[in-house]
N, C-alpha and C positions, 0 to 999 in steps of 0.2 A: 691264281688270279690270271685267266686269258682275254684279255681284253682287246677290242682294237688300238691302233694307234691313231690319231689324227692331230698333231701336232702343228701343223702346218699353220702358217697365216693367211686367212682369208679375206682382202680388204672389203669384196662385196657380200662379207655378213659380220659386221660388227661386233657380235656378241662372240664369235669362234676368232676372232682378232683381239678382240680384249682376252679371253680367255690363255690365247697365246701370250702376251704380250703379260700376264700374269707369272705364267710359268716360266719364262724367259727371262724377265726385269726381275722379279721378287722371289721368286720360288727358288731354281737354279743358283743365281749368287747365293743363297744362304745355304749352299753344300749342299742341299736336295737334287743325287744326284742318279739314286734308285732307277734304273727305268720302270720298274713295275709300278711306282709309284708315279711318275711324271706322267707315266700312261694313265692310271685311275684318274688322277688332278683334270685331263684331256676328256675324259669320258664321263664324268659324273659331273650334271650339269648344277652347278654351286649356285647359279641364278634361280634354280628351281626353289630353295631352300631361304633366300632372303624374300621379306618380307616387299611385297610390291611397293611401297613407299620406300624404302631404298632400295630398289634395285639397281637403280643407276651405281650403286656403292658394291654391287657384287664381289668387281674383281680388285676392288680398291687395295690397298699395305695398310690396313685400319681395321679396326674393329667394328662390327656393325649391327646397330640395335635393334632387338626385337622386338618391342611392346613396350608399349608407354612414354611419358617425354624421353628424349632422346639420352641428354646427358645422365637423369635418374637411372634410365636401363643401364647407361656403362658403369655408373656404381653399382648397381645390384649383383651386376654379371651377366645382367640378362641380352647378353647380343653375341654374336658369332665372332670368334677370335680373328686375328688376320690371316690371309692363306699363308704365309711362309710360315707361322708358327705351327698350324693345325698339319702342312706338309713334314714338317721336320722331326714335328711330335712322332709320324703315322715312321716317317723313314726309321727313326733311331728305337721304336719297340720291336721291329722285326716281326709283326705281328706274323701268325703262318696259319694256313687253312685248316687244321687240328686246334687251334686254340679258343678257350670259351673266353671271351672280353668281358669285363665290366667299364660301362664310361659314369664318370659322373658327371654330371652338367650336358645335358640332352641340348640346349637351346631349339632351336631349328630341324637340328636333327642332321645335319652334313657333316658332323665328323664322324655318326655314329654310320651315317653311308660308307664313307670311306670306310670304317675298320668293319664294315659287314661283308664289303669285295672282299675282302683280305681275309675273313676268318673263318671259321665254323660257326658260332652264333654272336651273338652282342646283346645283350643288357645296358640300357642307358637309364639313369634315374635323372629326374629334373623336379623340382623341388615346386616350380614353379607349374600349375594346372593346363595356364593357357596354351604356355608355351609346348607340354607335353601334348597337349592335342594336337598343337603345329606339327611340332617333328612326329607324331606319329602319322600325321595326314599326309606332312613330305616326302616319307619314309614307305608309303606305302604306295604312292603316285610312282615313285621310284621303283618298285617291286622289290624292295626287300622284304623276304619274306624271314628272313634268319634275323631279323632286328627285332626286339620287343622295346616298348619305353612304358616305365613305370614312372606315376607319382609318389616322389620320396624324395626324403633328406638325407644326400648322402654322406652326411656327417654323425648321421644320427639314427637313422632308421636301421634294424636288422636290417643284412642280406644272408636274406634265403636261397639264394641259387647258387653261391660259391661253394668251393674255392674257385678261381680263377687263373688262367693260364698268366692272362694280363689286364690291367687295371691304368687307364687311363684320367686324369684329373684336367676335363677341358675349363679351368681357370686357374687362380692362384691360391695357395695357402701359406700360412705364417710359417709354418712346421710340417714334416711329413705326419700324414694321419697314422699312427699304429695301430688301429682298429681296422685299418684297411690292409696293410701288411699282411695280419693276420688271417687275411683272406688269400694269399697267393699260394699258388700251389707250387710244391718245388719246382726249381727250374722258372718260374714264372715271374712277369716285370710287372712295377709299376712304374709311369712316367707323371711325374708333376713340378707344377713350376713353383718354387719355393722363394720364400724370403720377403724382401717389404721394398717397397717404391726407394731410390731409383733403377735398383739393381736387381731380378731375381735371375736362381737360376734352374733350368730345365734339370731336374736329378731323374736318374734312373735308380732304382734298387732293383737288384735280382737277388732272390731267394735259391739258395742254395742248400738241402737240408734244412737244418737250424740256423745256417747264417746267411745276413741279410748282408749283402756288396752294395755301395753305391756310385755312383757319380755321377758327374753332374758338366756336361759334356758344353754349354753355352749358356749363355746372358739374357734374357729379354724381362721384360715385365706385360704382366696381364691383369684383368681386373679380377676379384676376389670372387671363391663361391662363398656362398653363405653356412653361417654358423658352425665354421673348422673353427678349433681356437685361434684364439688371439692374442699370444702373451706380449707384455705390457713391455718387455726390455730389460726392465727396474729390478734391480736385485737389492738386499741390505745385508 
């Protein structure tokens, strides 16, 4: 990934000043400390990717909706996570220009940018129609040409293009998915953010052979994708 730098704050363009001022306030304190990454955050323009009705929320510490009433989309899942999380996710997979990605949860389509700098190809599934039309329109405005996005349930649908180096989960689940494990290739990570409101946390597994390592490196919470299970807690 050689990209330019342009980190700088520019007071007379607002939009490369909020952008700064993104990477600076919210990005950096959260340990996002990668350059190659702080550079991509710098160069991939993330306004391109929200929906014109928030854009004013681009560089917002919020999550931010895609389609439909506002609050319904942040339960569905259907909006772009915050940047310090989608940065921290992109920092702690180590993603590397040999690796084949799967993401789930396409929304817009600006994480599947970010891990398309970084990798050899990308696979994003989104469950949701419109939304995959969006990210593959964003996505292609951008020229990535190494990014596909399919319509799918990735909780549920076969994946035919695995195995996978790395396997990204842009929202939350109750439990890690072993149906998705089972798609990594040795040596290969998954990152997802696990567990239930008010507490989840970012786990990584990497597959080694037969055995799967994890951990689970920080705290945050995110809204749900759809139809991962959901166990009830309740034992007898």
């Amino acid at each position: 990934m050689n990209l330019p730098l342009n980190t700088s704050a520019n007071p007379a363009d607002p939009i490369a000043n909020a952008r700064y001022n993104m990477i600076e306030q919210q990005i950096r304190p959260w340990n996002v400390l990668d350059p190659q990454v702080l550079d991509l955050l710098a160069v991939v323009r993330r306004e391109d990717f929200v929906p014109a009705a928030y854009r004013s929320m681009a560089f917002m510490d919020i999550e931010v909706p895609l389609a439909g009433e506002p609050e319904q989309a942040l339960r569905d899942g259907r909006c772009m996570l915050a940047p310090r999380l989608e940065a921290r996710m992109l920092q702690d997979l180590q993603v590397r220009p040999t690796d084949r990605v799967l993401e789930i949860g396409a929304g817009s389509g600006y994480m599947a940018a970010l891990l398309g700098h970084c990798a050899q190809s990308v696979t994003t599934l989104e469950i949701d129609p419109t939304l995959a039309d969006m990210a593959r329109q964003n996505l292609q405005n951008a020229g990535l040409a190494n990014v596909s996005v399919r319509v799918a349930d990735g909780a549920q649908d076969p994946l035919v293009e695995g195995p996978f180096d790395v396997i990204v989960l842009s929202g939350s689940v109750a439990e890690l998915p072993s149906a998705l494990l089972g798609q990594l290739r040795d040596g290969g990570r998954l990152g997802a953010i696990v567990g239930h409101d008010p507490v989840m946390r970012f786990t990584i597994v990497r597959r080694t052979g037969d055995r799967y390592e994890s951990t689970a490196p920080w705290d945050t919470t995110a809204p749900r994708l759809q139809h991962f299970p959901e166990p009830s807690g309740f034992s007898f």
